[in-house]
N, C-alpha and C positions, 0 to 999 in steps of 0.2 A: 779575482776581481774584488777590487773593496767595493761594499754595494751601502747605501746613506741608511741608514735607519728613518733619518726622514729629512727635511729638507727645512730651508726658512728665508723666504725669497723677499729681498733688498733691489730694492729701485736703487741703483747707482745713476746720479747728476750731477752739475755742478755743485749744485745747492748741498749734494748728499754727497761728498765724494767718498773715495776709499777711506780716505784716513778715517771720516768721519764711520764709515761702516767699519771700518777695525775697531774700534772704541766702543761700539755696538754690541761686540760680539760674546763678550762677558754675558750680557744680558741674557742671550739666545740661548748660551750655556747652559744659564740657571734654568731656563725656560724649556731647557731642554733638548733644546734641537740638534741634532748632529752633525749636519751641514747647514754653510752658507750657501746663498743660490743668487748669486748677482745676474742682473740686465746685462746687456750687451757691455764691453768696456773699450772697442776698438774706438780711434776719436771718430768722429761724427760729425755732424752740422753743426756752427757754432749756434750754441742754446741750446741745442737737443736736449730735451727732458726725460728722451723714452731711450734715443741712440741707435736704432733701430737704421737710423738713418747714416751708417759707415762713409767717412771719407777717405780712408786710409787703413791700408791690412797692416802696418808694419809699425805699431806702439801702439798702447794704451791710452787711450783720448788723455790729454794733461788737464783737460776742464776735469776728469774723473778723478784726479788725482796722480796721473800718468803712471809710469813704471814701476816709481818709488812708494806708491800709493798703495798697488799690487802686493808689490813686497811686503810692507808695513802688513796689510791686511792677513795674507799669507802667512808669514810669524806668528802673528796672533790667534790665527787658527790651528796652525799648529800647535801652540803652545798649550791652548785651550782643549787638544786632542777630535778640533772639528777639521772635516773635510770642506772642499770649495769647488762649486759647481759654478759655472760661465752659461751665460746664453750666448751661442754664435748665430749669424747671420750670413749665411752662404749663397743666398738669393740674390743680392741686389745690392747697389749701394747709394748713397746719398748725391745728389746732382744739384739740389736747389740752387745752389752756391758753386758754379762750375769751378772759380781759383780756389777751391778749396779741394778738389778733388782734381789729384795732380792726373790718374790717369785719364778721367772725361777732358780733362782742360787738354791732354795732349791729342788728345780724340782729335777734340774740334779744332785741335791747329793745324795736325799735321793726316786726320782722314784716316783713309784704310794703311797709309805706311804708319802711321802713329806705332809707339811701343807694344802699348799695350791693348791696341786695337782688338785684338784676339779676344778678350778680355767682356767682350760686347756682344751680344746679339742685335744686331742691327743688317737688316736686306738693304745693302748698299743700290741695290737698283732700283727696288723700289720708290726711293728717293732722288733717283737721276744722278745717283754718288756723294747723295750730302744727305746729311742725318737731319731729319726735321725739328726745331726744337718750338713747343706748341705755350710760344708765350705773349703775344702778342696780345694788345688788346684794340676797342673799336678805331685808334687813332692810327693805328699800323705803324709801316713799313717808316712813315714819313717823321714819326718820333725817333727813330733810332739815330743812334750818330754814331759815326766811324772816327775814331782818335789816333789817325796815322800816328803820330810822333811818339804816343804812348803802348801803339801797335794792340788799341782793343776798340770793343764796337760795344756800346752801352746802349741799353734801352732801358729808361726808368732806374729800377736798384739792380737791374741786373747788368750784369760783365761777361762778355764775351773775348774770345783771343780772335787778332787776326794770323793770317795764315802768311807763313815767310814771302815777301816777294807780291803780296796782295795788297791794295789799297780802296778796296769796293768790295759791297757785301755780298756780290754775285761770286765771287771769286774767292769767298770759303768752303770749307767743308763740312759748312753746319747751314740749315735756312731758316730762320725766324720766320714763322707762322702763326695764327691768330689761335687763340687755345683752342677754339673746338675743331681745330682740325684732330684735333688727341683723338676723338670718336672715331675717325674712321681715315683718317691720313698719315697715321704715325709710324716710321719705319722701325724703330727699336723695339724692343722686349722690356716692360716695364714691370711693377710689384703693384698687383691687379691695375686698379686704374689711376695709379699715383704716377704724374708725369713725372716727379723728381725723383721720382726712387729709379734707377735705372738697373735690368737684370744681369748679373754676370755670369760667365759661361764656365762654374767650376767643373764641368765633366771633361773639360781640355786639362791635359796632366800639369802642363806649366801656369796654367791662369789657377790652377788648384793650389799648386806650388807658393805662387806667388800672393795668396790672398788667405795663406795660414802659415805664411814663415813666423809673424809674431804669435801664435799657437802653438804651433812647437815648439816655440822657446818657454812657453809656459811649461809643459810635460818634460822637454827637456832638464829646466829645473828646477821642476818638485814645487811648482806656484800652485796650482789645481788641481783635481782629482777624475774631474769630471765636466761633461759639456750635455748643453739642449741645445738642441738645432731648431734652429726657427724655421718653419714654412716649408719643408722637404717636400710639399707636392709641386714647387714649382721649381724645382730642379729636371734638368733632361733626365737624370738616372740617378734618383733616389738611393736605388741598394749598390750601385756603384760609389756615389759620394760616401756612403757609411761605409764601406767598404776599404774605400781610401783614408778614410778618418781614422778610420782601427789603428792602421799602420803607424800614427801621430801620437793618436794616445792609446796605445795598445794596454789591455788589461783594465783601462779605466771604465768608469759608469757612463753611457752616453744613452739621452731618451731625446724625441723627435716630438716637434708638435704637429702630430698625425690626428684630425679631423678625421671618427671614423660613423660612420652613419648606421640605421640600425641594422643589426644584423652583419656588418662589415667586421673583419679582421685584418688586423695588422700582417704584413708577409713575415712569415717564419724568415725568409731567407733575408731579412735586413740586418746587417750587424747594430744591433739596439737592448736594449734593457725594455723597451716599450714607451708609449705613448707618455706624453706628458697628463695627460688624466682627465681628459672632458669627458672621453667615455664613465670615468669611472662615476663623473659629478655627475652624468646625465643619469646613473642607477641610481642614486643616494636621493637625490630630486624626488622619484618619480615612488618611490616603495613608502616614501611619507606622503604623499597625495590619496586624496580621498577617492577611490574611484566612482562613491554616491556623486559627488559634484558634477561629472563630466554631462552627463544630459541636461540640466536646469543650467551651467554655464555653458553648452551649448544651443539652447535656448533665448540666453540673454545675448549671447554672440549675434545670433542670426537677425534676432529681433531689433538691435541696435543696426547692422549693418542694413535691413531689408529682405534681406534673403539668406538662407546657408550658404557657409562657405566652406569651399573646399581645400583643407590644404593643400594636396598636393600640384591640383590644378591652378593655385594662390602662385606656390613657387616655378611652376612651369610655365607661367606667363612673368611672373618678375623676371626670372634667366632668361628669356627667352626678348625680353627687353634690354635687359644690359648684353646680352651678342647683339644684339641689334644698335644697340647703343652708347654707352662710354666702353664698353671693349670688342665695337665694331673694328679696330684697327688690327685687334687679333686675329678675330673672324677672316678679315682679309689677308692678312699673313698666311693661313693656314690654305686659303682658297689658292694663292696663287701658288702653294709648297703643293695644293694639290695638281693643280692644272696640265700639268706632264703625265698625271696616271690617270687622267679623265678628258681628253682632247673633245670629246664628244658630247659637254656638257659646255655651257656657257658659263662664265665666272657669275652670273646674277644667280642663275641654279645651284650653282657650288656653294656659292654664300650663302642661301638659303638654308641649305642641306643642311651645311656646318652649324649654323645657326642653331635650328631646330635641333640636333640631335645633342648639340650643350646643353638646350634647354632640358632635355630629357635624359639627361647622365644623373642616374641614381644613388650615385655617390660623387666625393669630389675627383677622383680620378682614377686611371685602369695607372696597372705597370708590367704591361704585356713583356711578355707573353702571358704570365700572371694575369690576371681579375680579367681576362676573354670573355665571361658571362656577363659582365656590366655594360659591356659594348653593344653585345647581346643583345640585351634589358633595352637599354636607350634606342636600339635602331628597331626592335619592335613598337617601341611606345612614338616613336616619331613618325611611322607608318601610318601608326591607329591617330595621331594630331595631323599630319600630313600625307592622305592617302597620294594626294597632285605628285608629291615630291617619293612616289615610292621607286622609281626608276636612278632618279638621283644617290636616295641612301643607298640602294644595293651596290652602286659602283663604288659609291667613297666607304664604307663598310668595309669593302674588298681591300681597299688600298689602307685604312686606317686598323686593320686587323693584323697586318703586316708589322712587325715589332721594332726590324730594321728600317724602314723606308722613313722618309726624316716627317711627311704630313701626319704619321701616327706619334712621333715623339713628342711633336709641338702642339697635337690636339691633347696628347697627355696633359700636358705641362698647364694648356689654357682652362681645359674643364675647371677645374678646383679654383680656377680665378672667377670664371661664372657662377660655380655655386656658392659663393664665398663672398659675391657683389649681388647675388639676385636672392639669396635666402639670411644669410645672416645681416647684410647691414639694409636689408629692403622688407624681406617679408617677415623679419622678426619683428619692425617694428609698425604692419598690417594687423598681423595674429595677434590677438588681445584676450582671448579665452579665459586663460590662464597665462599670465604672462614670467610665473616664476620657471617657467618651463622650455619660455624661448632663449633658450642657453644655445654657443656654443659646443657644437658636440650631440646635441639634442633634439630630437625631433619631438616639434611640441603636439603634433595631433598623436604622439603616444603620451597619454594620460597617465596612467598611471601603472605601476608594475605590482606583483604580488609578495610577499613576502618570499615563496617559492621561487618566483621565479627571478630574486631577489640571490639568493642562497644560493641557484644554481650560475652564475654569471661569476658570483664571488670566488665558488670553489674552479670553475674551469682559467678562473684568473688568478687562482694561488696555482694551479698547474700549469701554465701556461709561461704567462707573465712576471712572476709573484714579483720584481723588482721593477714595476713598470709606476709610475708616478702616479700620485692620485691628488687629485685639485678639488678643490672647494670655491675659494676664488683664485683670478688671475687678475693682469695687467689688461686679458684681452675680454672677462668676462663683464656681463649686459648690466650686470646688478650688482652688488655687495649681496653677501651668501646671508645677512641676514636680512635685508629686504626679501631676497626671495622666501627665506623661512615664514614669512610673515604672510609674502602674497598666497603660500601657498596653504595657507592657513582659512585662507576662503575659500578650498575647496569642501573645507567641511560648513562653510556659512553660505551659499552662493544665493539663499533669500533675504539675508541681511544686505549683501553685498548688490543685491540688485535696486532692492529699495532706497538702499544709499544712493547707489548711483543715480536714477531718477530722480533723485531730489536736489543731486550736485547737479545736474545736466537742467535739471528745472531752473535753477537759483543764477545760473552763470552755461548758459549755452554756448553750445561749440559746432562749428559746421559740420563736422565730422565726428558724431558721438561714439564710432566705434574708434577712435584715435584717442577720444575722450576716455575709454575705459582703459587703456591702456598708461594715459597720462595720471588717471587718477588712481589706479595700482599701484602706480611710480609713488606719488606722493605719499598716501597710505605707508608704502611699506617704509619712507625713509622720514615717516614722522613720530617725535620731534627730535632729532640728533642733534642740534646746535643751536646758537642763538638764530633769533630769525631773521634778521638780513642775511646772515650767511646762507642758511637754508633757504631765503628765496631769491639768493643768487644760482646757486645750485640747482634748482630744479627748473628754473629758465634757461639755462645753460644745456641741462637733461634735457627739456620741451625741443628746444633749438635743433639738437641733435637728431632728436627721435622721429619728428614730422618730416624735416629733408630726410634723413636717411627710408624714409616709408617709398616718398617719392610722389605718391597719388593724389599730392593738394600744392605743393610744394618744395623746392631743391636746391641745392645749395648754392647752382648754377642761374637757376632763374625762380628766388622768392615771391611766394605770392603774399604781399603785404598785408592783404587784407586776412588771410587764415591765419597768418601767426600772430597777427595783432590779439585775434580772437581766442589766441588758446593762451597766450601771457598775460590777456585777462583774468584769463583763468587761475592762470598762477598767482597771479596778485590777491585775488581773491581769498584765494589761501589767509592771507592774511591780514587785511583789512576789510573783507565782510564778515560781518560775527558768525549768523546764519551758517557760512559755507565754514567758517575756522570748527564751529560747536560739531557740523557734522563728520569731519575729517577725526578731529578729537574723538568722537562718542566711538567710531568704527575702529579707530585703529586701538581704545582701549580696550576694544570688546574682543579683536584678533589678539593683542601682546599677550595675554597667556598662551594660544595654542604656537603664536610664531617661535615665544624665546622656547618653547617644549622643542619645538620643533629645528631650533639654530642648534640647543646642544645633541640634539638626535644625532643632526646629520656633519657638528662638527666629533662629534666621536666614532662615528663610522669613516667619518674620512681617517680620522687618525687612528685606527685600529683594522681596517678592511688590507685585506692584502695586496703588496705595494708598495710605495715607501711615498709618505705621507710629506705634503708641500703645506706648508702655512704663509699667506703671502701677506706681507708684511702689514701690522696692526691688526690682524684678522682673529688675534687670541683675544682681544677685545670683542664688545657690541660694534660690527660694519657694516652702516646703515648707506655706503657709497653706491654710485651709480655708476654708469658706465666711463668710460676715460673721457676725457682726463679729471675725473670727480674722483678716480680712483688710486688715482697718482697722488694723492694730496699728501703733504708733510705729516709723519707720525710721528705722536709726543713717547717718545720711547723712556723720556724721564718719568710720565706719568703712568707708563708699564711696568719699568723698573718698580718704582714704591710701589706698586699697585702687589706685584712677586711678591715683593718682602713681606708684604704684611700675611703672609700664606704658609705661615711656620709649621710646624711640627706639629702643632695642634690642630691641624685643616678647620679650614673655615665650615660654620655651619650657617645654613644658606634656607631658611624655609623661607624666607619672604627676599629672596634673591631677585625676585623678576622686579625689583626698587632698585638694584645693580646687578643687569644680567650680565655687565662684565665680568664682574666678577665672578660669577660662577663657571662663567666661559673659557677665562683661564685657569681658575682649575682643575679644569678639565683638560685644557690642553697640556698645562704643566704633567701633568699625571700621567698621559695617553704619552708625551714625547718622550718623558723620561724614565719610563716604564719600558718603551720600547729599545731606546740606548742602551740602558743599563739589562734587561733583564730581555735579550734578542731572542733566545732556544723558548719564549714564550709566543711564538709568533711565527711559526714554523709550517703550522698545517689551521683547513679548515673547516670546523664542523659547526651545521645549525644545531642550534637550541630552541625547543618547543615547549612553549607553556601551554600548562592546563586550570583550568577555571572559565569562568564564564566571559572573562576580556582577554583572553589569551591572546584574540587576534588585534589585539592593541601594542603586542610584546614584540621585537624583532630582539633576537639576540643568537651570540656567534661563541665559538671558543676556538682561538686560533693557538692552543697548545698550551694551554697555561695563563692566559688572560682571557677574557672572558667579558664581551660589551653586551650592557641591556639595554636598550633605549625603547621611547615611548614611539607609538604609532598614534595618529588620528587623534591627538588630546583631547579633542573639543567633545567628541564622540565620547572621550572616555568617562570626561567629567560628568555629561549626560545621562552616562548610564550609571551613575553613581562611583564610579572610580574601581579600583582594582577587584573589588569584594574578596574573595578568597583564592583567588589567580596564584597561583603558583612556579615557580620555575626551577625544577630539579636539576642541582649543579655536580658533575663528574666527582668522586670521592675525592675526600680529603678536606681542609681548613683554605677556605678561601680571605683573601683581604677587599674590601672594596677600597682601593688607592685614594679616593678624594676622603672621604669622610673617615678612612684608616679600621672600620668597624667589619670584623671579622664573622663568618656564614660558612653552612654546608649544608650539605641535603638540599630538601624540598622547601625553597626559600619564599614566604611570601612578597609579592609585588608591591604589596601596598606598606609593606617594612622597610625590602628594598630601595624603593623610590621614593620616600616619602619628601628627600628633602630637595632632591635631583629628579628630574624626569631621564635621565639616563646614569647608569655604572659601570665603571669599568673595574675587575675583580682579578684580580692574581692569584694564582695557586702560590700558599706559602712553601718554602722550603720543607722537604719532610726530614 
């Protein structure tokens, strides 16, 4: 198997198409990278900016550049001696726009004989034999019109088909419904609670067939190297799909964006390279956090909210709201797929049941017979929440433990849609603590890790995994990786950060002050990246997102005017009250030393830890972005390109860097990527490195066979204590080089030599 040395991930758009990504790739080169990592490229919904949203398995969207586009890029990677990795989409595909999506369009013409009806998860009886579609708004039924002669049925911008021989909207095989029937009326399988994304049934060999024919034309010939598979927990049979993948692109690199919780492992038996890398981000996060800060910001938590709170009881009532509510229609799928192994139970009790024990699913989901114990876990913890319903779980337990029976497949399938609506897009943005921590991939009430136990995660993942992805940022992460460096920079300040806070909450009051520390994290860590209209479009944009996604004041469905009026206050604030601009300024220059200490820490542990390393695109630069689509935004690759070049032979010397911590960022990344392509039998194996002196525990550092990463821990700390004093860190025999600054070491190196100009090195054993 060719396996990446490391990765360099490209949003393909209209705006961004292939060609324009082939012309790119010079760049990436110089920079290092060894593979390209594009977004999804099947066509899509017209405009799609993410593509996520597939119209069609059989060509390359033409807004993307289409075939030709492929190709072009393709040559150039090879020619350039890079690989090219694809994101696929196996889950779901695009419906907004039914005539765009020839199989849904033939759906709703022609019903369960349609082609490719197979193709669908949809309980045709549940529906009375017509597929709900949940678009209606308060004027109904009585806005729609029927366009016999053009044979379609229009409501507003949408197009519907009529059905051969039909001229009434009773007499299709679809029924226009008001949207919040989607809660708890919907008869199809959708991608969590997005009614246009509709799910498809790749575990049928032919629907498999037919929704990677232009996929294997890619391996067939020699366009890619390599796939990620997006969302494999909501597939019926994850290690079947990969399974069947193999067969397509046999011998190639394939990793899966598997969400694993802590203490969770990946199944050995999946045909995978491993995860796409939140695990790896959620260790890198937590070994740079202060563990001093967690009691005084759990203090200031409590104290803003009223009371403590509890995480896990926070996420077992969010999940426990979304079964009960936007993915009520699942909940009933599943109740009625149970009601044949439970005759003695009433469908209100079964719903319950179902309910509750999503709510209490410890992870995002079992793949029985495999993960039996999480099943386990949840029908104990639904017990101790619901003793009333302990008669209920015992029976569905029974039936949902069974691997074959079809209410355990589809409860499989729904879990990870629950924790995935009730914790990442709800209760991340509740938990405010420490918010550089509400990552994907992460559990934020784990604070902080130890260096040990730091070291011990790394080595069972160079034995394990060792070609499993490792992420810093993504497309799908909450923050730009160095806002979080920054927020997590307050764990070493959390009596600076409090007193700020009361004085922003004094000057510009918000109803919800513990929403408030979270929005002013936000701002904090992404100040000042841009001119200021643009940043305070940006962060209204962030505000918008973050309070509906919370849920508990306000929703995207039903906004309360009056809370978001009061939190865009806020943001305004920012920058037309002096008062609140001087405080926002004083705090975040008092954090930018420990943050940018803290961004190259952990962008050189990304690119050095074992794995093969993703850098998502402009992220070699200062990435002060927010969640998406802040995160999507156009990158000036011309002003990365100059930026490379001026990075000559002579490596830059950087002591007053944090005035351009991009630049010290790329060279650090140039160094770590190109170190790795060129010089691989350096990165083979992995052993900790312990310093000694009196800030030793300031020191994380690794040698993975010939290279060799120092980075800083707890800066803020370290400055306090007066910096390195006589800290030392004894390096395996022989002449080492430190890559950025090109300045050669051995033996018993001191730290404060070491790092004087960098707070991290990375060191290569020379040639003997």
């Amino acid at each position: 198997m060719h396996t990446p040395a490391s990765t360099y991930r490209l949003q393909i758009s209209p705006d961004h198409d292939l060609f324009e990504a082939a012309g790119r790739l010079q760049y990436l080169h110089d920079l290092g990278a060894d593979w390209v990592y594009l977004s999804p490229l099947l066509a899509a919904e017209p405009g799609s900016d993410h593509g996520y949203d597939v119209v069609a398995h059989d060509h390359v969207d033409e807004a993307r550049g289409g075939a030709d586009g492929l190709a072009a890029l393709s040559a150039e990677a090879r020619r350039l001696g890079m690989g090219v990795l694809v994101d696929v989409v196996p889950n779901h595909v695009g419906v907004a726009t039914p005539e765009q999506n020839a199989w849904w369009w033939s759906l709703l013409t022609d019903g369960r004989k349609a082609e490719h009806a197979a193709a669908f998860d949809v309980d045709w009886d549940a529906g009375g034999g017509r597929i709900r579609i949940p678009v209606l708004g308060d004027d109904g039924v009585e806005s729609v019109q029927v366009d016999a002669s053009a044979r379609l049925v229009r409501y507003h911008e949408h197009t519907f088909p009529m059905a051969p021989g039909t001229s009434h909207l009773e007499e299709q095989h679809y029924e226009l419904v008001h949207w919040t029937v989607a809660d708890h009326g919907l008869n199809y399988r959708r991608f969590f609670a997005v009614n246009t994304l509709a799910a498809v049934r790749v575990e049928e060999p032919q629907v498999f067939e037919d929704t990677h024919a232009e996929i294997r034309r890619w391996f067939d010939e020699g366009l890619v190297d390599g796939l990620r598979v997006d969302h494999p927990d909501g597939l019926r049979d994850p290690a079947g799909y990969l399974a069947a993948l193999r067969k397509i692109a046999d011998g190639s690199y394939v990793v899966v964006e598997k969400i694993l919780e802590t203490g969770e492992h990946l199944p050995t038996s999946w045909e995978t390279e491993g995860t796409t890398g939140y695990d790896a981000l959620a260790m890198i996060e937590r070994v740079l956090v202060d563990p001093e800060g967690r009691e005084p910001l759990d203090d200031l938590e409590s104290r803003l909210r009223g009371a403590a709170v509890d995480w896990h009881e926070m996420c077992h009532d969010t999940k426990r709201a979304v079964a009960d509510g936007i993915l009520g229609s699942e909940v009933q799928r599943i109740t009625r797929e149970v009601a044949p192994y439970t005759s003695e139970l009433t469908p209100e009790a079964t719903a319950d049941a179902v309910a509750e024990l999503l709510a209490c699913f410890p992870v995002y989901r079992s793949y029985l017979p495999e993960g039996r114990e999480h099943l386990d876990q949840a029908l104990t913890a639904a017990r101790q929440h619901r003793p009333d319903l302990a008669s209920a779980l015992g029976l569905l337990g029974r039936v949902l433990a069974d691997p074959a029976a079809p209410p355990a497949l589809r409860f499989q399938q729904t879990s990870g849609m629950v924790m995935a609506k009730g914790v990442e897009d709800c209760a991340f943005y509740r938990w405010s603590r420490l918010t550089s921590l509400n990552e994907v991939g992460g559990d934020p009430s784990v604070f902080a890790v130890t260096p040990a136990q730091f070291h011990g995660w790394a080595a069972d993942r160079q034995r394990d995994w060792p070609a499993a992805m490792t992420a810093l940022s993504t497309h799908d992460t909450k923050r730009g990786e160095d806002v979080r460096a920054r927020i997590t920079a307050l764990a070493e300040l959390p009596a600076l950060w409090a007193q700020t806070l009361d004085k922003l909450l004094g000057r510009v009051q918000m109803p919800d002050p513990g929403f408030g520390n979270l929005l002013w994290q936000a701002i904090v860590g992404a100040w000042p990246p841009d001119p200021d209209e643009v940043l305070r479009s940006r962060l209204h944009g962030y505000a918008e997102k973050a309070m509906r996604e919370a849920g508990d004041h306000t929703t995207w469905t039903a906004p309360d005017q009056a809370f978001e009026q009061a939190v865009h206050v806020a943001v305004d604030a920012v920058f037309g009250d002096r008062e609140v601009t001087d405080l926002v300024s004083a705090v975040a220059a008092e954090i930018a030393p420990a943050g940018w200490s803290n961004a190259l820490a952990a962008k050189l542990l990304a690119l050095t830890l074992p794995g093969v390393p993703d850098v998502y695109q402009g992220s070699e630069l200062w990435e002060q972005s927010l969640v998406d689509p802040d995160n999507r935004r156009p990158v000036d690759f011309e002003l990365r390109a100059a930026m490379l070049a001026t990075l000559d032979d002579d490596h830059p010397q950087t002591p007053d860097a944090i005035d351009d911590p991009g630049l010290a960022k790329l060279a650090i990344t140039r160094a770590a990527l190109t170190l790795r392509r060129d010089r691989r039998e350096l990165f083979e194996v992995y052993r900790p490195l312990t310093a000694e002196g009196p800030s030793a525990d300031h020191c994380l550092a690794f040698d993975r066979g010939g290279a060799i990463s120092v980075v800083t821990r707890l800066p803020h700390g370290l400055a306090s204590r007066g910096g390195w004093a006589d800290t030392r860190l004894t390096l395996p025999g022989g002449q080492w080089r430190e890559v950025v600054s090109g300045r050669l070491w051995n033996g018993a190196v001191p730290l404060t030599e070491l790092l004087a100009e960098l707070p991290a090195a990375l060191l290569a054993r020379e040639d003997r």
